[in-house]
C-alpha positions as CSV (number, residue, x, y, z in Angstrom):
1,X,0.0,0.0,0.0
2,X,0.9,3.4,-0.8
3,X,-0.1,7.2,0.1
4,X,0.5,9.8,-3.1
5,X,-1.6,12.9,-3.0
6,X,-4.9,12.7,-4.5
7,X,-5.5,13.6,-8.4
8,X,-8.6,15.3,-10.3
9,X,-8.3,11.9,-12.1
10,X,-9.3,10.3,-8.9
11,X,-12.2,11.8,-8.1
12,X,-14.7,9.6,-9.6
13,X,-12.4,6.2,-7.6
14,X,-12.3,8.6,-4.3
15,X,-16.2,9.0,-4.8
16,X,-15.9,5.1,-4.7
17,X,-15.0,5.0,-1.3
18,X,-16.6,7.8,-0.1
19,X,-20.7,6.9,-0.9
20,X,-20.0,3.3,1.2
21,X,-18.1,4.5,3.9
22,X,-20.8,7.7,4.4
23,X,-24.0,5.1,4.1
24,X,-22.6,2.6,6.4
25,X,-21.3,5.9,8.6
26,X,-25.2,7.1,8.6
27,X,-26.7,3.9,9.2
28,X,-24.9,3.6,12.4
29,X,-26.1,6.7,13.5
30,X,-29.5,7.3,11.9
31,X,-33.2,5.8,11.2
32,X,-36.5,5.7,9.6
33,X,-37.2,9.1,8.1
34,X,-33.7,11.1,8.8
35,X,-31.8,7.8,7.4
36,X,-33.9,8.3,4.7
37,X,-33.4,11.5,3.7
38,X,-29.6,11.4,4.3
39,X,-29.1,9.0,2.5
40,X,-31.7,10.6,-0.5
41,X,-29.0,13.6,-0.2
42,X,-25.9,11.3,-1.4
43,X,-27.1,11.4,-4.7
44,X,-29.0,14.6,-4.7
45,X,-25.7,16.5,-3.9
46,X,-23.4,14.6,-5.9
47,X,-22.3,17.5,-8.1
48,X,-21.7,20.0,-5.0
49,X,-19.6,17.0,-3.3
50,X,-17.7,16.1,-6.4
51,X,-17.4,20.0,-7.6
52,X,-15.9,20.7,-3.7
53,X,-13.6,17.7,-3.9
54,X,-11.8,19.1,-7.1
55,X,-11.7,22.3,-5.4
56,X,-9.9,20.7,-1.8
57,X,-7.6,18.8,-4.5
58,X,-6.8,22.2,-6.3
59,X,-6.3,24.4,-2.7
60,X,-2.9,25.1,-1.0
61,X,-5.1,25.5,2.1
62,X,-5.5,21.9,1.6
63,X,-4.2,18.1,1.2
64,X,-5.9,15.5,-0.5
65,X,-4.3,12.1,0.2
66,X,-5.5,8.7,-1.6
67,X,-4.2,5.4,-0.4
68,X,-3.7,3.1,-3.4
69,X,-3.2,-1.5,-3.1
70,X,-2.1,-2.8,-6.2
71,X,-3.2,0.9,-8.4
72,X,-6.5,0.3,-7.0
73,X,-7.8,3.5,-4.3
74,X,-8.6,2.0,-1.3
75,X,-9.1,5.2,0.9
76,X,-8.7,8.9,1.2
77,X,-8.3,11.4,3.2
78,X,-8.3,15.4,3.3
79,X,-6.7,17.9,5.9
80,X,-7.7,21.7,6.0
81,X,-5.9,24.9,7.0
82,X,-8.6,26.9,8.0
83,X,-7.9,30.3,5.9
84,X,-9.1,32.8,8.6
85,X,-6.7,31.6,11.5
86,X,-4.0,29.7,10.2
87,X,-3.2,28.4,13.3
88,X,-6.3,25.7,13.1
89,X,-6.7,22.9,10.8
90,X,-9.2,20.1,10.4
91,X,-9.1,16.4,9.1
92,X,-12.6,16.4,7.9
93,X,-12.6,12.9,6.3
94,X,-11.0,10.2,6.1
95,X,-12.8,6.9,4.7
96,X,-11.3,3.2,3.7
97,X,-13.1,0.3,1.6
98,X,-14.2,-2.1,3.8
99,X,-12.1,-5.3,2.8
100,X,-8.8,-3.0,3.5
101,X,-9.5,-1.8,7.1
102,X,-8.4,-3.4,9.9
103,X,-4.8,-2.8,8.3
104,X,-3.4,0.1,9.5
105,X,-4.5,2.2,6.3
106,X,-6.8,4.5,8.2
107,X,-3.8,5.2,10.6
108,X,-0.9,6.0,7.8
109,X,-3.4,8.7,6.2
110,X,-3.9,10.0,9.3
111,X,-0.8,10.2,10.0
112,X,0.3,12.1,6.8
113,X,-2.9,14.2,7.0
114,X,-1.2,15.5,10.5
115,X,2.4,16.0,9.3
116,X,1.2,17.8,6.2
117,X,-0.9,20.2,8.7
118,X,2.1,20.4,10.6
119,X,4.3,21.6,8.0
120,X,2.2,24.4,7.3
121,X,2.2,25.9,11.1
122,X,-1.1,25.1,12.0
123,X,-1.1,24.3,16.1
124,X,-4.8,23.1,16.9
125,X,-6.3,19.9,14.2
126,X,-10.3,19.5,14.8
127,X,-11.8,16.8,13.4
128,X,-15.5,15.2,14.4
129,X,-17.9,11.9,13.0
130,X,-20.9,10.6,14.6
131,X,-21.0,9.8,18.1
132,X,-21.5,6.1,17.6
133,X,-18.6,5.9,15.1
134,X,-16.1,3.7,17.4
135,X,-13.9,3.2,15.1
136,X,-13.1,6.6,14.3
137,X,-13.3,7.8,17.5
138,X,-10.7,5.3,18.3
139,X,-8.4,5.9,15.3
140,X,-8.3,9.6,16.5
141,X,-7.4,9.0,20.7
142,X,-5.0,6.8,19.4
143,X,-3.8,10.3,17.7
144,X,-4.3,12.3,21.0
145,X,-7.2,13.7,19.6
146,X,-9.6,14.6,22.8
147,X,-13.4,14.9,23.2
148,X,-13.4,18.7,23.5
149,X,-17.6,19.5,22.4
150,X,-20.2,17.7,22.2
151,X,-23.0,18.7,18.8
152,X,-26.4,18.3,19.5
153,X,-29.0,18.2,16.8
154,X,-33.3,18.5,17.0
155,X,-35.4,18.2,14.1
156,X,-38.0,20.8,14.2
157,X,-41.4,19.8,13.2
């Protein structure tokens, strides 16, 4: 496995990887009605998502990493300066096929994500995911990350 930074060429592979990772991500967190519409709102904003990954792949104030087995994208990630205080950064998403996790992949992007945010100065990375996403919430204590806020959400009838 390899990390190289992420292409426009790739965006239709990285979108791959993206749409499973984000429905199995929603179904651990979400049912009936909001499940619904969530998931309705993969494919209804496909061109905004796909438009705004070309953009993060074109940024300096970003890094778009792919991880590749065998020529084949098997995850992403992206890292963000944050342009009004250069001093934060974010890791908004990072997502891995299912048959390659488990393998450390998750951890290596991470891993670059953070020295690439490094490099450019920033001091404080935020990332978040759903509450009942273990697995990322373990990947990122593993990283030091820490629990800082808690997001609360009502739907308003």
């Amino acid at each position: 496995m390899n990390l190289r930074e992420a292409k426009l060429k790739d965006i239709p592979n990285i979108e791959e990887v993206f749409v499973p990772g984000v429905k199995e991500e929603l179904k651990l967190q979400l049912s009936g009605k909001r499940l619904k519409e969530a998931l309705e709102n993969i494919k209804k904003f496909k061109k905004i998502r796909l438009k705004g990954l070309e953009k993060y792949i074109k940024s300096k104030l970003s890094h778009v990493i792919v991880a590749e087995d065998k020529k084949e994208i098997i995850g992403f990630g992206k890292a963000i300066v944050e342009k009004n205080r250069r001093k934060f950064g974010a890791t908004p998403m990072l997502y891995v096929k299912k048959e390659f996790r488990r393998r450390s992949v998750a951890s290596k992007i991470k891993k670059e994500l953070l020295k690439w945010l490094k490099s450019k100065k920033v001091k404080y990375v935020n990332t978040e995911m759903f509450i009942k996403n273990k697995p990322s919430i373990n990947l990122n204590k593993k990283f030091g990350f820490k629990i800082i806020a808690v997001r609360m959400q009502k739907e308003l009838k």
